[in-house]
PyMOL Python script that loads the backbone (N, CA, C, O; Angstrom):
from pymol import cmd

cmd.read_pdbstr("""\
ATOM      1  N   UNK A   1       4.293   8.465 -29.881  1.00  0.00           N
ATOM      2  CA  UNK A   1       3.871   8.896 -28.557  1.00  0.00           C
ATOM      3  C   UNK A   1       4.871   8.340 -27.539  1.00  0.00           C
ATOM      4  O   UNK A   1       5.459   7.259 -27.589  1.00  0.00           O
ATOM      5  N   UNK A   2       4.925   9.023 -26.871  1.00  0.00           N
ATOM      6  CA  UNK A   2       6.214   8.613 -25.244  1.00  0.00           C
ATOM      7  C   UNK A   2       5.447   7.924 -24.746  1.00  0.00           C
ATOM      8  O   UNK A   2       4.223   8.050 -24.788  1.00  0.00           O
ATOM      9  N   UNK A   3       6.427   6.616 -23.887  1.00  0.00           N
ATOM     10  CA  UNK A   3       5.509   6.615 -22.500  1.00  0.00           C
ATOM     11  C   UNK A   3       4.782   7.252 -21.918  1.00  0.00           C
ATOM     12  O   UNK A   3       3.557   7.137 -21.880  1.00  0.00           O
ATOM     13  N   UNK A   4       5.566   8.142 -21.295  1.00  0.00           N
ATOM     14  CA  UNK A   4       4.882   9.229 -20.713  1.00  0.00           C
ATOM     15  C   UNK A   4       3.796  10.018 -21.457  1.00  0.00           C
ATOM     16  O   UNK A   4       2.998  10.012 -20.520  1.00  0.00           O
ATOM     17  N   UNK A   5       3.372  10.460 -22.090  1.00  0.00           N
ATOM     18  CA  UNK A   5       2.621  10.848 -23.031  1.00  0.00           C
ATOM     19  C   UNK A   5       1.374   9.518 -22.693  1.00  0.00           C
ATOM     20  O   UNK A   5       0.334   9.637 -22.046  1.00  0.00           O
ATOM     21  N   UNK A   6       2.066   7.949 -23.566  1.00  0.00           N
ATOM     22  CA  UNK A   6       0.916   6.925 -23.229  1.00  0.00           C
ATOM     23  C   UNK A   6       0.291   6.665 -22.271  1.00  0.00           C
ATOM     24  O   UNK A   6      -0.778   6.073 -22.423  1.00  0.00           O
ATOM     25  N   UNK A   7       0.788   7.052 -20.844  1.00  0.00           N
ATOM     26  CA  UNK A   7       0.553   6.592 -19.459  1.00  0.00           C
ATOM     27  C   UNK A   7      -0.647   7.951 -19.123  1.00  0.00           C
ATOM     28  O   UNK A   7      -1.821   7.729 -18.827  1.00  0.00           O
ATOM     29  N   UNK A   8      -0.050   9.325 -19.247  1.00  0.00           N
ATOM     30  CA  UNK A   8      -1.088   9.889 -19.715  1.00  0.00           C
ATOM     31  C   UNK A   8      -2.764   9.975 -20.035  1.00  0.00           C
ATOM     32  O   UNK A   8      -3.803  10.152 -19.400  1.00  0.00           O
ATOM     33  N   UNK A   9      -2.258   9.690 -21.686  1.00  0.00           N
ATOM     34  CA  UNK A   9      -3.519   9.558 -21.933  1.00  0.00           C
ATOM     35  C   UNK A   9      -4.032   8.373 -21.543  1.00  0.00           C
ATOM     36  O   UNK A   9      -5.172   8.323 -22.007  1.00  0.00           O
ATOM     37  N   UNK A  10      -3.787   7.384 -20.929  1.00  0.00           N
ATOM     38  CA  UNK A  10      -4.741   6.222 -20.544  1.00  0.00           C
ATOM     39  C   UNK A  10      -5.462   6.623 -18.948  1.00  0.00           C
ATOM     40  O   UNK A  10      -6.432   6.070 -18.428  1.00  0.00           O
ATOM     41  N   UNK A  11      -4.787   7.549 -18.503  1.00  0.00           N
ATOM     42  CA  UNK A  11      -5.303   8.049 -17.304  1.00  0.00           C
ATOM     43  C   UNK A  11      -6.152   8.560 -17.636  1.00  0.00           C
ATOM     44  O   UNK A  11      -7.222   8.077 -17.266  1.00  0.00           O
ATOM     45  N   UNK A  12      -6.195   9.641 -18.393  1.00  0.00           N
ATOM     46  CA  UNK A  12      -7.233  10.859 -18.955  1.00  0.00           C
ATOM     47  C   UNK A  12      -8.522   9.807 -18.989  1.00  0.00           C
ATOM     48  O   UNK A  12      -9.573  10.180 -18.468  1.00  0.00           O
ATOM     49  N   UNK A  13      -8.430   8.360 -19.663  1.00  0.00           N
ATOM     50  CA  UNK A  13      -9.615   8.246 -20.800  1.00  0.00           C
ATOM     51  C   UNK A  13     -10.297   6.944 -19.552  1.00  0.00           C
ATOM     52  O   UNK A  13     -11.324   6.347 -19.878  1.00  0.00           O
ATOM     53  N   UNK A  14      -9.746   6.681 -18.435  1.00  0.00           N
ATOM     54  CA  UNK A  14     -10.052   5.903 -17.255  1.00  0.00           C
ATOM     55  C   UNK A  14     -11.029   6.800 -16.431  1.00  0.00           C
ATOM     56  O   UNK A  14     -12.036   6.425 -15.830  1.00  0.00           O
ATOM     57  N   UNK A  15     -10.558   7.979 -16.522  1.00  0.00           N
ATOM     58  CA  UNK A  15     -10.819   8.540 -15.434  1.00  0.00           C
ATOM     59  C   UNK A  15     -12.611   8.550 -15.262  1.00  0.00           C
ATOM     60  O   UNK A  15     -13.338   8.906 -16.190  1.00  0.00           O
ATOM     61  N   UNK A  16     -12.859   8.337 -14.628  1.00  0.00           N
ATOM     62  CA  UNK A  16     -14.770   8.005 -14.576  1.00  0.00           C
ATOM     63  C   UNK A  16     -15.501   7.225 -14.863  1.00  0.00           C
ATOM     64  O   UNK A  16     -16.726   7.345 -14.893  1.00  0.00           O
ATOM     65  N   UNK A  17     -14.338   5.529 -15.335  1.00  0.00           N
ATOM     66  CA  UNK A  17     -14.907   4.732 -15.519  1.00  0.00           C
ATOM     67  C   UNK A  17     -15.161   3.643 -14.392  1.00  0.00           C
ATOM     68  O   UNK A  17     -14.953   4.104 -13.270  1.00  0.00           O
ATOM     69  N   UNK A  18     -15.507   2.482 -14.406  1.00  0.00           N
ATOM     70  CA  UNK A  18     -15.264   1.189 -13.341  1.00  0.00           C
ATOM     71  C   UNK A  18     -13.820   0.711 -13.829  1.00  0.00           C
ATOM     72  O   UNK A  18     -13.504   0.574 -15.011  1.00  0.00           O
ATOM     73  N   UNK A  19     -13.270   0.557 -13.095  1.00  0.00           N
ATOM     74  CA  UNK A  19     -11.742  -0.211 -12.782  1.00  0.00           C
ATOM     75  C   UNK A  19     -11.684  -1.095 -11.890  1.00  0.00           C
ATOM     76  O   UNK A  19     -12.546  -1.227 -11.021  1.00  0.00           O
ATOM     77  N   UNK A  20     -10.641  -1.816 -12.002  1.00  0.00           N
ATOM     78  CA  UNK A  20      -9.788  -3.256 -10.729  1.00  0.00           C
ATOM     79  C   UNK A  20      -8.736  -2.572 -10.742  1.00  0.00           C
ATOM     80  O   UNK A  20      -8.068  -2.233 -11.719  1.00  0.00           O
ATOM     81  N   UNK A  21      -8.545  -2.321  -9.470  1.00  0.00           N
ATOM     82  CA  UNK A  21      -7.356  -2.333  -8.217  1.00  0.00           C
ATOM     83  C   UNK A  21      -6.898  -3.492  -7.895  1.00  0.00           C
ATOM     84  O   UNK A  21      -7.548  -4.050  -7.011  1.00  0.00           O
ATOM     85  N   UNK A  22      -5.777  -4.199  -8.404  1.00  0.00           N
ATOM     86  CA  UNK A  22      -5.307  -5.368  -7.096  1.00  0.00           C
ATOM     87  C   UNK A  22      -4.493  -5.082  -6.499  1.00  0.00           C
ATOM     88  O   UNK A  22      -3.755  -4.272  -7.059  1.00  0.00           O
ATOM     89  N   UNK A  23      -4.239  -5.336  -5.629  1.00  0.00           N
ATOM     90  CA  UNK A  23      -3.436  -4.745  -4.293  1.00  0.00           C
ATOM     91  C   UNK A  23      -1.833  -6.030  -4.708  1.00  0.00           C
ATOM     92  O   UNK A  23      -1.685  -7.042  -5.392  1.00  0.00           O
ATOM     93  N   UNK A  24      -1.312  -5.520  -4.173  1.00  0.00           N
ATOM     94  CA  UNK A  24      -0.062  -6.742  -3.760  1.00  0.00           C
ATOM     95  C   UNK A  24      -0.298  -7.887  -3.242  1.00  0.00           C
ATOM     96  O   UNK A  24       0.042  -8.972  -3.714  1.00  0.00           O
ATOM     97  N   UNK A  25      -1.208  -7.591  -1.717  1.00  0.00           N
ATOM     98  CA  UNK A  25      -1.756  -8.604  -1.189  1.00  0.00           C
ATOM     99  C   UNK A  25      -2.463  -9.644  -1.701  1.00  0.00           C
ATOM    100  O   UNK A  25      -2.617 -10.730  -1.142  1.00  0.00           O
ATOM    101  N   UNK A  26      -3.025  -9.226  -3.081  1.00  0.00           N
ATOM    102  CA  UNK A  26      -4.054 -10.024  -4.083  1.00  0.00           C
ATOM    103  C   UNK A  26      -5.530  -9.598  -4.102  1.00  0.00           C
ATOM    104  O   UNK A  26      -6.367 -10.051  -4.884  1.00  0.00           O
ATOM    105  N   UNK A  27      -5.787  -8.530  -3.003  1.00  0.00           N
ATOM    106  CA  UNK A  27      -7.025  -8.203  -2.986  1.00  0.00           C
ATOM    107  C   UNK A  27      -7.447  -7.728  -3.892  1.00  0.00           C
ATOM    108  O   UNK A  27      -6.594  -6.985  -4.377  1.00  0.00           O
ATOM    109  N   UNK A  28      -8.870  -7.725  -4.769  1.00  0.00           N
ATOM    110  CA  UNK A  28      -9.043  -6.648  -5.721  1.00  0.00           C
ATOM    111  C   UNK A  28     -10.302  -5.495  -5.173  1.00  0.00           C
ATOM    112  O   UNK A  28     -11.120  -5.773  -4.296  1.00  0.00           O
ATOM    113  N   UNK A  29     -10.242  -4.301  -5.832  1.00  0.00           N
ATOM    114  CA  UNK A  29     -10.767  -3.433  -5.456  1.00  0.00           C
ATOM    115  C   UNK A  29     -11.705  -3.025  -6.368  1.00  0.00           C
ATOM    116  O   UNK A  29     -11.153  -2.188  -7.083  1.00  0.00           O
ATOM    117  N   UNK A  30     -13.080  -3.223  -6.778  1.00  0.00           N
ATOM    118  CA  UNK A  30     -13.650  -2.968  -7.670  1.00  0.00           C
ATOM    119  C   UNK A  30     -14.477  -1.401  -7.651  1.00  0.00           C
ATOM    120  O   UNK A  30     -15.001  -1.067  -6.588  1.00  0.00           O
ATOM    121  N   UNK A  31     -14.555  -0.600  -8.684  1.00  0.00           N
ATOM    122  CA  UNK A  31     -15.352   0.619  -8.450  1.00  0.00           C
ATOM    123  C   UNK A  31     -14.859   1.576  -9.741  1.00  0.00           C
ATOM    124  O   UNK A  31     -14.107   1.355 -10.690  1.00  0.00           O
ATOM    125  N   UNK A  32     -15.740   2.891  -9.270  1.00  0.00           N
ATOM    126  CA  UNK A  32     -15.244   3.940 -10.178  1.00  0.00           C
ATOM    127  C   UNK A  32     -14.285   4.995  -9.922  1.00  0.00           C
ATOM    128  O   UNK A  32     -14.259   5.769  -8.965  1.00  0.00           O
ATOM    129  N   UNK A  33     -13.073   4.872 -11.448  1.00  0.00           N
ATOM    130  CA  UNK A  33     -11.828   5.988 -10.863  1.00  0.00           C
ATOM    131  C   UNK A  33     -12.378   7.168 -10.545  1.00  0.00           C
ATOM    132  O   UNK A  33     -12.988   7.819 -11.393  1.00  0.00           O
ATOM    133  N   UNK A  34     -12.222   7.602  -9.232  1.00  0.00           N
ATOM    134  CA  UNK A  34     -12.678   9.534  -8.972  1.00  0.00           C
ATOM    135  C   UNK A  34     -11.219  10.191  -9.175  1.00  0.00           C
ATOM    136  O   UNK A  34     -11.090  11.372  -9.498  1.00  0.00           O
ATOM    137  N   UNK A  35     -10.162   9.343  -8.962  1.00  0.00           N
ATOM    138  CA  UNK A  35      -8.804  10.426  -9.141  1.00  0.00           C
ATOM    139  C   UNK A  35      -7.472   9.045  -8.829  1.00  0.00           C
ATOM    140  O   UNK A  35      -7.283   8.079  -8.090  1.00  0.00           O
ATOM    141  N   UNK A  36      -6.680   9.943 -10.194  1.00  0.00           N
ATOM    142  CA  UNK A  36      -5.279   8.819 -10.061  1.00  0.00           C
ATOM    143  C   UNK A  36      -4.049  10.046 -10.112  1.00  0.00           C
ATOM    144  O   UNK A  36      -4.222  11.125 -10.679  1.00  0.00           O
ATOM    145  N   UNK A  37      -2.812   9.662  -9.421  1.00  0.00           N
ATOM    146  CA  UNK A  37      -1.941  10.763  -9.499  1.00  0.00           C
ATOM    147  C   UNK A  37      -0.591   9.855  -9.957  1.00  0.00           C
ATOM    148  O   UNK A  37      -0.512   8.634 -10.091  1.00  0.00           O
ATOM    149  N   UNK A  38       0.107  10.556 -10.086  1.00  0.00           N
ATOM    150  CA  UNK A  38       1.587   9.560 -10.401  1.00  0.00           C
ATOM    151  C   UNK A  38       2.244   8.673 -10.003  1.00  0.00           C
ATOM    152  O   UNK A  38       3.052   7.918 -10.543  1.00  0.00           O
ATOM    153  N   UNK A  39       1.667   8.842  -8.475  1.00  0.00           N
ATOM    154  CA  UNK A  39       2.236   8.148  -7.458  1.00  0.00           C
ATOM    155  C   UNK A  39       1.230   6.609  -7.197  1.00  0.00           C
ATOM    156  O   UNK A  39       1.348   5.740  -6.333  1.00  0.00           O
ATOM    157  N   UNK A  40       0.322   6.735  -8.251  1.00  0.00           N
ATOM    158  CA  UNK A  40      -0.310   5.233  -8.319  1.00  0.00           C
ATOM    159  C   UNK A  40      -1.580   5.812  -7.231  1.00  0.00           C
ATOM    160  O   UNK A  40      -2.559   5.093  -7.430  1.00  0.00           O
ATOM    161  N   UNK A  41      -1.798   6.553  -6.472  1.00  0.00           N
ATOM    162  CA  UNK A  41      -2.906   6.596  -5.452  1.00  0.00           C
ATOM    163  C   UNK A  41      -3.865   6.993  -5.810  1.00  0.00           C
ATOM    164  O   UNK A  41      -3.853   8.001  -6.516  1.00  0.00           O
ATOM    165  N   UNK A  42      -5.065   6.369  -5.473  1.00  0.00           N
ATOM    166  CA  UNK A  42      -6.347   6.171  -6.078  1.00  0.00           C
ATOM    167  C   UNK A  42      -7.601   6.382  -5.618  1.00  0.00           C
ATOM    168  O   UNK A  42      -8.000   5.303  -5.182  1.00  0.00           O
ATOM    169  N   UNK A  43      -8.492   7.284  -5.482  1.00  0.00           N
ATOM    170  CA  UNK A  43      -9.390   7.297  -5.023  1.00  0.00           C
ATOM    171  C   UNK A  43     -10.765   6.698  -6.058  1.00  0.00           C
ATOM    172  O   UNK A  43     -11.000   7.209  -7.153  1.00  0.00           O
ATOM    173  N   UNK A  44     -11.421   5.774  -5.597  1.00  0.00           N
ATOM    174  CA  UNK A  44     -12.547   4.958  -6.089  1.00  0.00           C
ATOM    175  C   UNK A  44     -14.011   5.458  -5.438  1.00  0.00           C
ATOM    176  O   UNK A  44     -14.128   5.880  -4.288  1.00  0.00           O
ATOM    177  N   UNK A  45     -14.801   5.360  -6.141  1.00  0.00           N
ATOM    178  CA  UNK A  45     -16.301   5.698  -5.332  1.00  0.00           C
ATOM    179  C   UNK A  45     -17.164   4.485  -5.892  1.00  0.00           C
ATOM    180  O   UNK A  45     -17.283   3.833  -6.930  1.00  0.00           O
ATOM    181  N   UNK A  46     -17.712   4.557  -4.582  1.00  0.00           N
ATOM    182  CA  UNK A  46     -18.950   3.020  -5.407  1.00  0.00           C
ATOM    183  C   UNK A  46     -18.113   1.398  -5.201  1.00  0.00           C
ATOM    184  O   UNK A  46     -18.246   0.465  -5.993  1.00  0.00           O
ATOM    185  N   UNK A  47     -17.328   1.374  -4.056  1.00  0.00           N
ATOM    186  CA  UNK A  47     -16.185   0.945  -4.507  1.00  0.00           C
ATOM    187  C   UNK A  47     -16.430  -0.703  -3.442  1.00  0.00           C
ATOM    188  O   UNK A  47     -16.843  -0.683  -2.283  1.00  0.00           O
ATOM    189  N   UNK A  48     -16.022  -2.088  -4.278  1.00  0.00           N
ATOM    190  CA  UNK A  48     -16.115  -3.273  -3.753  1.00  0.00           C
ATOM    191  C   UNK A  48     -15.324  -4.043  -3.381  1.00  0.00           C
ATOM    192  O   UNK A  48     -14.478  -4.337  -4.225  1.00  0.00           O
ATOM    193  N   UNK A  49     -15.223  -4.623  -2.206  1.00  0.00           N
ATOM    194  CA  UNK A  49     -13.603  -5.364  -1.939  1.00  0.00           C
ATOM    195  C   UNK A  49     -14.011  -6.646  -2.250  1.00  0.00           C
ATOM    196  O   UNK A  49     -15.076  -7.172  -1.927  1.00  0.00           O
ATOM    197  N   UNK A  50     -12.826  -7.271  -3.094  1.00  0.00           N
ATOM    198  CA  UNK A  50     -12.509  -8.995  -3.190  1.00  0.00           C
ATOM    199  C   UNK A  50     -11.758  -9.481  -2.919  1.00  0.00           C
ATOM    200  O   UNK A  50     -10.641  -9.183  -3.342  1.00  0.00           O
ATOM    201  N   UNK A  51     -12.017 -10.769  -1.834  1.00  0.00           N
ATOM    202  CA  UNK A  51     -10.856 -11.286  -1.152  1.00  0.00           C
ATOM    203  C   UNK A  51     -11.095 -13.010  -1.942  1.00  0.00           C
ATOM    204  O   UNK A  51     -12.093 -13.704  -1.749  1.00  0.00           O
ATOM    205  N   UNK A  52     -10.176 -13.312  -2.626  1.00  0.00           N
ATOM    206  CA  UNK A  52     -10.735 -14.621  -3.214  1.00  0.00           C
ATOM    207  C   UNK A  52     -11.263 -14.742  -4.071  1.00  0.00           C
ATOM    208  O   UNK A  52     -11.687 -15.830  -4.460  1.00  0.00           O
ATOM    209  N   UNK A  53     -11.385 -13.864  -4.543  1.00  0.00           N
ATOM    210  CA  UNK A  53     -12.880 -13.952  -5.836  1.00  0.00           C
ATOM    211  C   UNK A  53     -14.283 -13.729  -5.212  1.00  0.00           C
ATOM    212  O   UNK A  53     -15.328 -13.899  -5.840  1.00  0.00           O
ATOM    213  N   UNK A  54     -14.221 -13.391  -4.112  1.00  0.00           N
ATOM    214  CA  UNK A  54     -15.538 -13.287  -2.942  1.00  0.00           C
ATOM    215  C   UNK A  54     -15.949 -11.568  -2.728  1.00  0.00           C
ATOM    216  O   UNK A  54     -15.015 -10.845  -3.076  1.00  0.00           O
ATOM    217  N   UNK A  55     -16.669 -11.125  -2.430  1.00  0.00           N
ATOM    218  CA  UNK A  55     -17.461 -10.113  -2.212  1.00  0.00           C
ATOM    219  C   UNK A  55     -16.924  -9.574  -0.564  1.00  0.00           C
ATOM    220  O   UNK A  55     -17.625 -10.049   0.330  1.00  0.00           O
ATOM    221  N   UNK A  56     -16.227  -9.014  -0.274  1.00  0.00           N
ATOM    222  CA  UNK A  56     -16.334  -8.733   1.008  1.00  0.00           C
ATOM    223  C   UNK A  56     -16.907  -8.180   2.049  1.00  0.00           C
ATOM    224  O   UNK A  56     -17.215  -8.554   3.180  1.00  0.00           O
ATOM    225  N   UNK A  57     -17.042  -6.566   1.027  1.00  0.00           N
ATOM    226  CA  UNK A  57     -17.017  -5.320   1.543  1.00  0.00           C
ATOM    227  C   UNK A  57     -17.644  -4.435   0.361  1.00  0.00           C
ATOM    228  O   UNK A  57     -17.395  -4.619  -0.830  1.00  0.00           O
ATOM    229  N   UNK A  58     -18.510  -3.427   0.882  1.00  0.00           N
ATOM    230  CA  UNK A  58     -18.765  -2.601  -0.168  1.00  0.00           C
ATOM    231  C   UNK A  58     -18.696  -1.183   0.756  1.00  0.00           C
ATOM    232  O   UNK A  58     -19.024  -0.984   1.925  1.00  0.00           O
ATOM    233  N   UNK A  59     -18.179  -0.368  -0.180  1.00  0.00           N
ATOM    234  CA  UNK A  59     -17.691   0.903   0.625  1.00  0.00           C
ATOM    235  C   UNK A  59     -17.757   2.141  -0.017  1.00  0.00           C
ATOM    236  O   UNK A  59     -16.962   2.120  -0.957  1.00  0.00           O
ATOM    237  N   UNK A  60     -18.347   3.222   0.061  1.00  0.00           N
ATOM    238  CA  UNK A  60     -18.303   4.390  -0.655  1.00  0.00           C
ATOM    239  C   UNK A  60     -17.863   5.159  -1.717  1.00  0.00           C
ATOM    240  O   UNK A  60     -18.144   5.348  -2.901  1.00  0.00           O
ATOM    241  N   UNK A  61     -16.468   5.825  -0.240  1.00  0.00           N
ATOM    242  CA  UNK A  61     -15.587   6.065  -1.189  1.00  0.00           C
ATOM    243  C   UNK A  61     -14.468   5.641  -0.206  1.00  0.00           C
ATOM    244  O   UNK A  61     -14.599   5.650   1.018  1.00  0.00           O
ATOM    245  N   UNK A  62     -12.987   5.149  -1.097  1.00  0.00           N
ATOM    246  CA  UNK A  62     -11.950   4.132  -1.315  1.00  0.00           C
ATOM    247  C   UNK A  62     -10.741   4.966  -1.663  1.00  0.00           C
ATOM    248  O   UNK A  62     -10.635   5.481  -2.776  1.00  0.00           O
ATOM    249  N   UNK A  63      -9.948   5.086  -0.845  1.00  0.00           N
ATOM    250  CA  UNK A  63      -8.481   5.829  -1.280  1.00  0.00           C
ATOM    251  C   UNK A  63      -7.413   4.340  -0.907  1.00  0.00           C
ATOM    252  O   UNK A  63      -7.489   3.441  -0.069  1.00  0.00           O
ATOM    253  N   UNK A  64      -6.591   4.624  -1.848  1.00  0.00           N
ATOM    254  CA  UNK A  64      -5.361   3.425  -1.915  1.00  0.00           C
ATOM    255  C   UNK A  64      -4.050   3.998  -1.794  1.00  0.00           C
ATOM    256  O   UNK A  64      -3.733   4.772  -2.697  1.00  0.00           O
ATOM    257  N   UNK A  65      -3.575   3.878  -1.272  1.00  0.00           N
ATOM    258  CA  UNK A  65      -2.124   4.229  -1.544  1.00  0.00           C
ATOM    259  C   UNK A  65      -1.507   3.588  -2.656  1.00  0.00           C
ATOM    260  O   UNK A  65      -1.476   2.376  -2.868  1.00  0.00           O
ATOM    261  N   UNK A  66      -0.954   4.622  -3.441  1.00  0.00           N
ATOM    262  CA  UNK A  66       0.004   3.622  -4.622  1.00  0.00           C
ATOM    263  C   UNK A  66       1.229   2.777  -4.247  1.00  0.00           C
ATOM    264  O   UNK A  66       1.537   2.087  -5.219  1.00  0.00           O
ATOM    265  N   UNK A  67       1.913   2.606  -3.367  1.00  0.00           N
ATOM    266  CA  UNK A  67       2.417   1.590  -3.114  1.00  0.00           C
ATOM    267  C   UNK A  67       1.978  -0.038  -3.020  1.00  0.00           C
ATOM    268  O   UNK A  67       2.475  -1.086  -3.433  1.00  0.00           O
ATOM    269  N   UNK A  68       0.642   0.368  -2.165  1.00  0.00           N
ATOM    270  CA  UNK A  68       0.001  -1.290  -2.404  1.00  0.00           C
ATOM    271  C   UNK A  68      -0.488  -1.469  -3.704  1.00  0.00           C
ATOM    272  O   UNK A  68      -1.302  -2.386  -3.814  1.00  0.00           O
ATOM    273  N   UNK A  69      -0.179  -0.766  -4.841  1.00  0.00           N
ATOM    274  CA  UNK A  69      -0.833  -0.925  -6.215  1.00  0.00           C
ATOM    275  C   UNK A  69      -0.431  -1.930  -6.810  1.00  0.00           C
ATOM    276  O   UNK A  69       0.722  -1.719  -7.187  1.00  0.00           O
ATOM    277  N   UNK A  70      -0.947  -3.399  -7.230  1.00  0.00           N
ATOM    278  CA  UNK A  70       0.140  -3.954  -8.490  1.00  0.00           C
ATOM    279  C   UNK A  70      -0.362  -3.779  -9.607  1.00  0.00           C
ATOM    280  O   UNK A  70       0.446  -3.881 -10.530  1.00  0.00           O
ATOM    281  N   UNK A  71      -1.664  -3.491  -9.955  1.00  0.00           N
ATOM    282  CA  UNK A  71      -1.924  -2.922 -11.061  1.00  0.00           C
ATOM    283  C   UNK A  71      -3.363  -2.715 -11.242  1.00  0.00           C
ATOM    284  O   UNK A  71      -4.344  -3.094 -10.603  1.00  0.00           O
ATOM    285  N   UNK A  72      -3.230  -2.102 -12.150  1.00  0.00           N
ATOM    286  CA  UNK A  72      -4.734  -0.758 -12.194  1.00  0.00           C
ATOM    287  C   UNK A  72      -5.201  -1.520 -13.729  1.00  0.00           C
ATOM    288  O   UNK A  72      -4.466  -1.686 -14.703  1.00  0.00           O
ATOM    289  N   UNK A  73      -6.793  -1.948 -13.576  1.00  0.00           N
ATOM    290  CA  UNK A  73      -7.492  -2.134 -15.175  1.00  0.00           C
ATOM    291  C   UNK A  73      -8.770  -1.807 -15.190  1.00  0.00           C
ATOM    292  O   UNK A  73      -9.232  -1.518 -14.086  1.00  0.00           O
ATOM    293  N   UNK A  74      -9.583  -1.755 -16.215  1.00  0.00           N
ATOM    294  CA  UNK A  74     -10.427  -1.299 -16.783  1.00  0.00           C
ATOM    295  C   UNK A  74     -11.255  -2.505 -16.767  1.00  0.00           C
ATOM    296  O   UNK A  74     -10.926  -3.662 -17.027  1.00  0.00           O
ATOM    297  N   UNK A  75     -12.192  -2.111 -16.476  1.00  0.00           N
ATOM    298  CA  UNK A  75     -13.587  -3.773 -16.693  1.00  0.00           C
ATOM    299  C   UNK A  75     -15.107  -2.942 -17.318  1.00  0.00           C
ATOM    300  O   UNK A  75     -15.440  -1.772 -17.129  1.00  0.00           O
ATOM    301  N   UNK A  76     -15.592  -3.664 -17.843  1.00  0.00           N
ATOM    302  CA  UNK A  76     -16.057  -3.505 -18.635  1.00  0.00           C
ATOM    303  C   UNK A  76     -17.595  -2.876 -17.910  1.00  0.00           C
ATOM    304  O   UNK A  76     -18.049  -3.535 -16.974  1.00  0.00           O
ATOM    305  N   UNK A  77     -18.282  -1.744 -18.311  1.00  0.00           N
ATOM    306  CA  UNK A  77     -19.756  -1.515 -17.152  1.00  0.00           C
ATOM    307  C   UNK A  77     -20.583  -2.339 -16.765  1.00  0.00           C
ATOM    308  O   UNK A  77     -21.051  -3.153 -17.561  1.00  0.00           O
ATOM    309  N   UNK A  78     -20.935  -2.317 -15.509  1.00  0.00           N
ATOM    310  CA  UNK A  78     -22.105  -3.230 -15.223  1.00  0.00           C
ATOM    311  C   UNK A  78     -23.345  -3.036 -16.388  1.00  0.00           C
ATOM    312  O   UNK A  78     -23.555  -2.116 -17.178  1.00  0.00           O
ATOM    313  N   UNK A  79     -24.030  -4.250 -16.150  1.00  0.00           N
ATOM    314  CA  UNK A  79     -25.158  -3.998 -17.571  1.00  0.00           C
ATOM    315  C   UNK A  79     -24.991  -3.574 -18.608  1.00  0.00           C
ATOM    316  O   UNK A  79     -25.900  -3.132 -19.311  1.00  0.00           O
ATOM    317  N   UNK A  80     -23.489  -3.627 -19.007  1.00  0.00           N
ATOM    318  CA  UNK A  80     -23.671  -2.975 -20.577  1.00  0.00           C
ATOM    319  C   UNK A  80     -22.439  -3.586 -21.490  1.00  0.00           C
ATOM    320  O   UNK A  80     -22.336  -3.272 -22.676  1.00  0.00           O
TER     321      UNK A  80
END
""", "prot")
cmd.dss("prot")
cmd.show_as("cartoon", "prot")
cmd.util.cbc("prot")
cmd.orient("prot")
């Protein structure tokens, strides 16, 4: 499988789950992927800000620009 191909399918199999966003800044962005494009930009729904390890903000829905992206992961469902 290519990169490309791998990068791919890990998008495909994200897509509708809960993920972490951390930003550059260090913030993390907790919620569910609604849409990822190439360019790293992200729209989240259900979506929680952490500043510190702290709770900040809770917010709907969440678009990111992929530039502030440092990296995109997968966490595991609430309650399950």
């Amino acid at each position: 499988m290519s990169r490309k191909e791998a990068l791919t399918h890990f998008m495909s199999q994200i897509h509708g789950r809960p993920v972490v966003v951390k930003l550059n800044s260090g913030v993390d962005y907790r919620g569910v992927l609604a849409c990822l494009d190439g360019y790293m930009n992200i729209a989240l729904e259900q979506t929680e800000e952490y500043v510190n390890g702290q709770l900040k903000n809770k917010y709907g829905d969440a678009f990111i620009r992929g530039n502030n992206v440092l990296y995109i992961s997968t966490q595991k469902r609430r309650g399950g």
